[in-house]
Backbone as numpy.savetxt, mean C-alpha at the origin, in Angstrom:
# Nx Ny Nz CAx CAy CAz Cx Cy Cz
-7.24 -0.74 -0.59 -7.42 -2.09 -1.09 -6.26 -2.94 -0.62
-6.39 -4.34 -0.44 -5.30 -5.24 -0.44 -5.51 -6.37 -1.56
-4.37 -6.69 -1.63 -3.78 -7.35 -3.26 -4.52 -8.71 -2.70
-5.23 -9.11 -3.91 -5.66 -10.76 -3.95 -5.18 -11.49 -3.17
-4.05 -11.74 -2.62 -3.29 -12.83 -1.98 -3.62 -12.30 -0.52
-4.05 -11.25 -0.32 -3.89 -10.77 1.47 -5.55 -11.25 1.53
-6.53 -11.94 0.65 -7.91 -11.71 1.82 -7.61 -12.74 3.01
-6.84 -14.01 2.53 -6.79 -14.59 4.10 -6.00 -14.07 5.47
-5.95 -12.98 5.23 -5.15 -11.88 6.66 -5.84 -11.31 6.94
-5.98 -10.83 8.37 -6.85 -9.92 8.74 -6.92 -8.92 8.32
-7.32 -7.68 8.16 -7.13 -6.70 7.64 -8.26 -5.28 8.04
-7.65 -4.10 7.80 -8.33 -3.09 8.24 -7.79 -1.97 7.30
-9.19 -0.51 7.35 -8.77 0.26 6.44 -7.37 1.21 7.12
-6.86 1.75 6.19 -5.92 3.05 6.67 -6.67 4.08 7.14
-5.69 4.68 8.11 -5.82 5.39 8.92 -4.80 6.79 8.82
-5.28 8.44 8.09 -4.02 9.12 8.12 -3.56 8.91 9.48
-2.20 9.36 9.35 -1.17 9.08 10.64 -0.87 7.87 11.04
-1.57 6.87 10.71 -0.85 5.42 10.62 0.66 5.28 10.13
1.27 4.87 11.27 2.24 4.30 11.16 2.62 2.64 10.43
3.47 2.29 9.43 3.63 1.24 8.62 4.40 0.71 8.86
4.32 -0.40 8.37 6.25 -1.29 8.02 5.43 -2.58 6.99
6.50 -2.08 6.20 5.92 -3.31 5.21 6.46 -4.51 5.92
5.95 -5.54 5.19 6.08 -6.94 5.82 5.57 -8.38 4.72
6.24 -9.52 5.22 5.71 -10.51 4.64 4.84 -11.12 5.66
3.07 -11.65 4.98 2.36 -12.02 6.17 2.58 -13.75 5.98
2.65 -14.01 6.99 2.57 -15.90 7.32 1.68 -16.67 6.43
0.39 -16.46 6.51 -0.73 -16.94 5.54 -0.28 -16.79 4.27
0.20 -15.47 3.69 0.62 -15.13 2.50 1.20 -15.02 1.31
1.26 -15.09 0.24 2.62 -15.47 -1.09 3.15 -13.86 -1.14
2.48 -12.70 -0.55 3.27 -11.42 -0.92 3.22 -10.57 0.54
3.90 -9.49 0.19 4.00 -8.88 0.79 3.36 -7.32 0.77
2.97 -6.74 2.12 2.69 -5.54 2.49 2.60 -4.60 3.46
1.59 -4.08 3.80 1.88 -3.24 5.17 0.97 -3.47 6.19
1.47 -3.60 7.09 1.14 -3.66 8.53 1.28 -2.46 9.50
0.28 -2.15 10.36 0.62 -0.92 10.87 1.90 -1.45 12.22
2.60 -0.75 12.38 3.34 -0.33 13.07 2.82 -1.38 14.68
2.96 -2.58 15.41 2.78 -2.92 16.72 1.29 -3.97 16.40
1.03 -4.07 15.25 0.02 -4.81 14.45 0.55 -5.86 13.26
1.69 -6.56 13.64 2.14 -7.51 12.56 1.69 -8.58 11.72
0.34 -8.74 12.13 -0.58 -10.08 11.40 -1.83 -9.21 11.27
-1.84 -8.02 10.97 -3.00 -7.43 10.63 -2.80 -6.47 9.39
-3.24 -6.71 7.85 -2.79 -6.06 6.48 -3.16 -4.64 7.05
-2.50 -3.48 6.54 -3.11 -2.12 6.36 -3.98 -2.09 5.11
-5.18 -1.90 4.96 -5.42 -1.79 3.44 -5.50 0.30 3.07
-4.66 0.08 1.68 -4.99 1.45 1.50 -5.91 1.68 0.18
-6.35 3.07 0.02 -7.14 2.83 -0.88 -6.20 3.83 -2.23
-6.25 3.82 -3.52 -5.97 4.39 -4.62 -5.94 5.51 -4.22
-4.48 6.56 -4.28 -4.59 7.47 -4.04 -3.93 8.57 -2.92
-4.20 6.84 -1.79 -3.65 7.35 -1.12 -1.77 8.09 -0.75
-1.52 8.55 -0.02 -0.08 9.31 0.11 0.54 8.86 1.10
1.71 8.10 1.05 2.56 7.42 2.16 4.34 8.34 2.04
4.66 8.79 3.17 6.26 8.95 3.47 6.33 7.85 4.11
7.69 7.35 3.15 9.16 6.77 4.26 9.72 7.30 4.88
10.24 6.51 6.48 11.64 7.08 6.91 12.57 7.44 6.56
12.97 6.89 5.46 14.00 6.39 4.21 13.98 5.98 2.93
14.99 6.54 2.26 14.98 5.96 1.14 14.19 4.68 0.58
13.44 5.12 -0.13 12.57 3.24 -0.41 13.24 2.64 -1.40
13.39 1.13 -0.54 14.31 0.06 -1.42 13.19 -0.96 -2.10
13.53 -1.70 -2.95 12.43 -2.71 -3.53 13.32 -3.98 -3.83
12.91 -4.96 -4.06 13.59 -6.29 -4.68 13.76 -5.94 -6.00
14.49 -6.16 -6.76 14.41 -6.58 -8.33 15.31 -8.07 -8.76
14.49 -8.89 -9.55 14.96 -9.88 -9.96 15.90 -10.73 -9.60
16.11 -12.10 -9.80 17.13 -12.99 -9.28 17.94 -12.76 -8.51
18.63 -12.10 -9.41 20.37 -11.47 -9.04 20.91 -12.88 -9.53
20.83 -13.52 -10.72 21.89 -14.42 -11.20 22.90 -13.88 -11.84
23.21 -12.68 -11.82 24.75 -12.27 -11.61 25.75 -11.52 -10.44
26.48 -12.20 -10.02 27.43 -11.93 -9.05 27.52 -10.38 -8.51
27.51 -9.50 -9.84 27.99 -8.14 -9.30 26.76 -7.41 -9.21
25.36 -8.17 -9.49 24.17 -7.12 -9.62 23.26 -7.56 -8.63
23.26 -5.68 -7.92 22.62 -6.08 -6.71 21.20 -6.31 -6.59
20.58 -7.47 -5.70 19.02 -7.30 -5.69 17.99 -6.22 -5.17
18.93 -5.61 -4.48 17.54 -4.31 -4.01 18.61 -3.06 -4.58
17.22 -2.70 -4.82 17.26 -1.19 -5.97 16.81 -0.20 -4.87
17.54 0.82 -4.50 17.00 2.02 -3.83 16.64 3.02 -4.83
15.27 3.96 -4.81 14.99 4.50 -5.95 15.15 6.06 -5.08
15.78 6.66 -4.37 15.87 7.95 -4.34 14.70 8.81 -3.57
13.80 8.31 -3.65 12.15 8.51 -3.11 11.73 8.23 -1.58
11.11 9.24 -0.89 10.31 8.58 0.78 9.38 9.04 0.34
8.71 9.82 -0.46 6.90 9.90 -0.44 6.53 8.77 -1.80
5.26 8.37 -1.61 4.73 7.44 -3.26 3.37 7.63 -2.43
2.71 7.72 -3.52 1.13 7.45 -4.13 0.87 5.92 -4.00
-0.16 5.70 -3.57 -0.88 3.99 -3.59 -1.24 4.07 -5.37
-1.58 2.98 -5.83 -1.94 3.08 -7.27 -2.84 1.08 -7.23
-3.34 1.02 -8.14 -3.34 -0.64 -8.54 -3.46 -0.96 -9.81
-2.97 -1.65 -10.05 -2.46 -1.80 -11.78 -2.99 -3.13 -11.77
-2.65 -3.51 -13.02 -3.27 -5.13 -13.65 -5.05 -5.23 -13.09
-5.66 -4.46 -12.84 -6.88 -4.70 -12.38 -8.29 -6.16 -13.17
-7.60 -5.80 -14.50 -8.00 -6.64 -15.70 -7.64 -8.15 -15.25
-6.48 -8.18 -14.77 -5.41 -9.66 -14.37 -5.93 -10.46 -13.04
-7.26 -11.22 -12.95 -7.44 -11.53 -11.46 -5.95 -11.76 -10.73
-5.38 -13.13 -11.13 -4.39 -13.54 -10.29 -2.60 -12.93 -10.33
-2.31 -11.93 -10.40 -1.80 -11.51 -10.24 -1.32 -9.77 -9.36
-0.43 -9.52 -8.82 -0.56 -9.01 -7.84 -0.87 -6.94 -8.69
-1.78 -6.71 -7.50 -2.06 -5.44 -8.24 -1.79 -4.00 -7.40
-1.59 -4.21 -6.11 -1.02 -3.20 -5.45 0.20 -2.37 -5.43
0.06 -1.42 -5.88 1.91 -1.00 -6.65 2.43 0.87 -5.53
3.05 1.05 -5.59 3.30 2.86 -5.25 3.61 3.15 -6.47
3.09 4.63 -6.85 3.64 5.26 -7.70 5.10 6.55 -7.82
5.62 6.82 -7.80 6.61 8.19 -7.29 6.29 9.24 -8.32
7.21 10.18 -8.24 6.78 11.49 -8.50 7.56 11.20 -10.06
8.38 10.71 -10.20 8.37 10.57 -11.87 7.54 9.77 -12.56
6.60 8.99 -11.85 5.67 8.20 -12.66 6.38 6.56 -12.47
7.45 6.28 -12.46 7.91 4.84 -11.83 6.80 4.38 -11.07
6.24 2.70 -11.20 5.30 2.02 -10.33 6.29 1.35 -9.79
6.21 0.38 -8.52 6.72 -0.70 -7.86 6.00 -1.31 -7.15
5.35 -2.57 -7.50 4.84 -3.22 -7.06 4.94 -3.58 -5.45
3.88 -2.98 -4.33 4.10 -3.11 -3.11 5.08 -4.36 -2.66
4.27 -5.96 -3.16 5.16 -7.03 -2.93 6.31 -7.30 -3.27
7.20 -5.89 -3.76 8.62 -5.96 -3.74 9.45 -5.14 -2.85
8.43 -4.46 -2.25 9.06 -3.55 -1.17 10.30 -4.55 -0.19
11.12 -4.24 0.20 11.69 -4.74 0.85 11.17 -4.49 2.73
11.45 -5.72 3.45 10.85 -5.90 4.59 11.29 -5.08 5.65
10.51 -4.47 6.67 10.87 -3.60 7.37 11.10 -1.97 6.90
10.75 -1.48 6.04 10.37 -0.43 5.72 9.34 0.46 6.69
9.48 1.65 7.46 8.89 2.30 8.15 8.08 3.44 7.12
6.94 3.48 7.05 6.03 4.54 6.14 4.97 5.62 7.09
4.34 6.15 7.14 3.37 7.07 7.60 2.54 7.36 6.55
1.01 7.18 6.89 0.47 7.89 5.78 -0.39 9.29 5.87
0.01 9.77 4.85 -0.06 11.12 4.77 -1.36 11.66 4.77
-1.95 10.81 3.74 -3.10 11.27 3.45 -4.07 10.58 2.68
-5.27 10.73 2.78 -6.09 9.77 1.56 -6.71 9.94 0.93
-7.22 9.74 0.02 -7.63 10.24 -1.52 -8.83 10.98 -0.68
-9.04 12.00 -1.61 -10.47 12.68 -1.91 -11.82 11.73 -1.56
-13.12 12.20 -0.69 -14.19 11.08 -1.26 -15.09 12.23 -2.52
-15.46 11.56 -3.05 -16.30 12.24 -4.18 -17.40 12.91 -3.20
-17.65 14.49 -4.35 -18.39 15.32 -3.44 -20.03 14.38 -3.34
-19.76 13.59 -4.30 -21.43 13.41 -4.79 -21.74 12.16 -3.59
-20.66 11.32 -3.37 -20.71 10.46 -2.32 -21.09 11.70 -0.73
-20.17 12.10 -0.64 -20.07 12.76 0.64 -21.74 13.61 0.81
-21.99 14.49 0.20 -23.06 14.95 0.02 -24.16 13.88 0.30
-24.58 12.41 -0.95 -24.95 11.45 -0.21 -25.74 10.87 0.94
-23.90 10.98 1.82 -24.05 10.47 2.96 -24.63 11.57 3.72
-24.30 12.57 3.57 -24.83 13.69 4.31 -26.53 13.79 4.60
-27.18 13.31 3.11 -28.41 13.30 3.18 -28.90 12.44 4.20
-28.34 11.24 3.86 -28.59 9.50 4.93 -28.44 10.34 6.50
-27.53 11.10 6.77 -27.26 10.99 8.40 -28.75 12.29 8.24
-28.78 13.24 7.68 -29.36 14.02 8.05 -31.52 13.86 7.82
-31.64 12.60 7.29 -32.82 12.35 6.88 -33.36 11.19 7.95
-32.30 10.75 8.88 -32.55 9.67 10.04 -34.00 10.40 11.54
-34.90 9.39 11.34 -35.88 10.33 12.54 -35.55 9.33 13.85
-35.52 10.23 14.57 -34.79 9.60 16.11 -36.17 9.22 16.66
């Protein structure tokens, strides 16, 4: 999925082995991922899916209207889970990572230039897959 604010960007599904970098898009009020040599084109991922960082993942947090407190928070973490929260909330942003303690961070705080890979992507339901299986296999040539 991509967050409310990305439908005016182009956009395409994920791809495992896609290469990332988050980003702020031009059209856009937030930020997300772009594959890797594709900078005006959203990655969309779907719930579930599994992304490594190169690195440590950093995020924005708040103002910083105090002098000694810094704005990006590094949380210790290169793998997170896709997740989307506020789903209930049209206008507000709903694309988040999850980490392995359960911490969310809202994608549009990722900080820019972040290199990701994705790992992997959710399960499709057997009942879907099966499904489709019927559709390709019930086609008369």
């Amino acid at each position: 999925m991509c967050d409310y604010s990305l439908h005016n960007v182009a956009s395409r599904p994920a791809k495992v082995g896609d290469k990332l970098v988050s980003t702020e898009f031009g059209k856009s009020i937030t930020r997300g991922f772009a594959a890797v040599g594709e900078p005006n084109v959203a990655v969309c991922l779907l719930p579930g899916t599994e992304v490594a960082f190169d690195k440590e993942i950093e995020y924005e947090r708040g103002l910083g209207f105090f002098p000694n407190w810094s704005r990006v928070k590094k949380l210790g973490e290169r793998v997170a889970r896709f997740r989307q929260v506020n789903k209930d909330k049209p206008k507000v942003h709903h694309d988040a990572l999850e980490f392995a303690d359960g911490e969310l961070v809202l994608v549009t705080l990722l900080c820019e230039g972040q290199h990701a890979t994705v790992l992997q992507l959710p399960a499709v339901p057997r009942a879907a897959s099966e499904a489709e299986e019927q559709k390709r296999g019930s086609v008369i040539a």
